[in-house]
Every structure is written in structure tokens, then in C-alpha cells.
N, C-alpha and C positions, 0 to 999 in steps of 0.2 A: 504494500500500500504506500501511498504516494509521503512524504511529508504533510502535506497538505490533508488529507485523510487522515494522516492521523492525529493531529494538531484538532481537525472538525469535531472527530471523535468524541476526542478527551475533555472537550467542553460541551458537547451534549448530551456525557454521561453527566454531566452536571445540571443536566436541564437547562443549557444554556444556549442561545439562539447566535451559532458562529458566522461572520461575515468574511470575508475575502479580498483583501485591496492590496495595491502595489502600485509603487513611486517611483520615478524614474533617478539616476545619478546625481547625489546631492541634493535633492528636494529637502524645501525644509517647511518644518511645520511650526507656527508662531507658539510661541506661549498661548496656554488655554487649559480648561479643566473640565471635567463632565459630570452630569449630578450622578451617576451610577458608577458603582465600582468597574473596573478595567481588567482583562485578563487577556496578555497578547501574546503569539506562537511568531516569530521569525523566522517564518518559512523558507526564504530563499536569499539570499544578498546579507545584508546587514544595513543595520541602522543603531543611531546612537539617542537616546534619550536623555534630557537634560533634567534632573530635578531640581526642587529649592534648597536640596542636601548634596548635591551632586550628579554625577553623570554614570549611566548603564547602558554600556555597549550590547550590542544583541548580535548574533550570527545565527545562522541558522539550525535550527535545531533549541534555542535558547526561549526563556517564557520570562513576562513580567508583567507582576500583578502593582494595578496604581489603584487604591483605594478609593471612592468617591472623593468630589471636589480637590483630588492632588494635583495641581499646580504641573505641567510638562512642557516641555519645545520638545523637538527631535529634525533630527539631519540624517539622510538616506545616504549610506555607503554609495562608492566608488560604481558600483556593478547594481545599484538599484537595491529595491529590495521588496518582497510581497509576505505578506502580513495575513495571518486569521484572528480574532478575537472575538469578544463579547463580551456583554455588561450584562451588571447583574445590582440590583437596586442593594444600599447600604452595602457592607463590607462581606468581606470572605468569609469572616466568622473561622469557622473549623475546617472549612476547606481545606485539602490540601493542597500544598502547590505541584503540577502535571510532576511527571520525572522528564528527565531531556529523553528529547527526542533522539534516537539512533539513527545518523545518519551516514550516507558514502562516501560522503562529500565534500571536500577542503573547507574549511573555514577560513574565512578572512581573519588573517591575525589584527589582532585588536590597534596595531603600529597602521595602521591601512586607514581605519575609520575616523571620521569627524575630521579629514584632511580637507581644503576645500574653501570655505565661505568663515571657518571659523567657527567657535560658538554660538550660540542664539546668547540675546541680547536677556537682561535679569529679568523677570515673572514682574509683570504689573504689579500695583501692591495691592494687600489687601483689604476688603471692603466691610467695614462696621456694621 
């Protein structure tokens, strides 16, 4: 089964409703937050995620979960990169997090990623 199926899988044994997107070289995504928890598979390429605590490289085969309302930018690796996730209302609670993905496949060593345009600019602030 594909990466991609198994990434779909793992989150609709969770009763969770999985979507499918991909970015092309360098895309970047502004600072922004979602009222519903976040739980994402890096299916193909890689990408870097910025938080208010720091930065989470992804490559393929890699999962990361953002809690509702956390705060993220991200900038799409060198080779793109295509994405599954789903939300899911309030936090993980007891959730476990997937196991990595086994895959065939080279990974972009992490020297590779967030080359480019630079970091995304700090997370608006916050609102009272």
C-alpha cells in the first residue's frame, strides 16, 4: 500500500475524515491557526513547520500533531511536498501518536530543508 494509504488509514481508524494536498518547491504558508486540532502525515517531499516554540522538519514518512488554535507558518522543501491530515474538534486527549511510516524511500536530510526564502516572519500577536 501506497504511503498515502497508509497515512489515510491511520487516521480513519481514528474516525477521522483524511484530506490530501500538495505544494509545489518552496511554497510557503503564512502564519495562521485552526479552531480544531491538526494531525499531518508527510507523504512525499518534505516540509518545515515553524512554531511559537520553534521549528519541525517533516520528511516523508514523518506525523505532526498541532493542537487547536497553535499558532504555525511552514515552507515546502526543495522537491515539493504532498501532505494527508485531518482535524478533529478540541485536542488528542489519549490519542496516540501514528508510528512512522515505513518507507523505501530516501529522505531529504534535514541540511536540505527551509533553504530558500528563509524563515516565515514571527506569528501575529495575540488577541485578548
Amino acid at each position: 500500500m501506497s504511503t498515502d494509504g497508509v497515512a489515510a488509514r491511520q487516521l480513519r481508524r481514528l474516525g477521522l475524515d483524511p484530506s490530501r494536498w500538495a505544494a509545489g518547491p518552496a511554497t510557503r504558508f503564512p502564519w495562521h491557526a485552526h479552531p480544531a486540532a491538526k494531525r499531518l502525515a508527510c507523504v512525499a517531499g518534505s516540509i518545515v513547520f515553524t512554531l511559537e516554540v520553534g521549528t519541525r522538519a517533516l520528511c516523508q514518512g514523518d506525523w505532526l500533531d498541532l493542537p487547536a488554535g497553535t499558532w504555525h507558518a511552514a515552507e515546502v522543501g526543495p522537491r515539493g511536498a504532498v501532505c494527508i491530515e485531518a482535524f478533529a474538534e478540541g485536542a488528542w486527549g489519549d490519542q496516540p501518536a501514528p508510528a512512522p511510516m515505513r518507507t523505501r524511500h530516501r529522505r531529504e536530510p534535514p541540511s536540505e530543508l527551509g533553504k530558500g526564502t528563509g524563515s516565515p516572519a514571527t506569528p501575529p500577536a495575540r488577541r485578548s
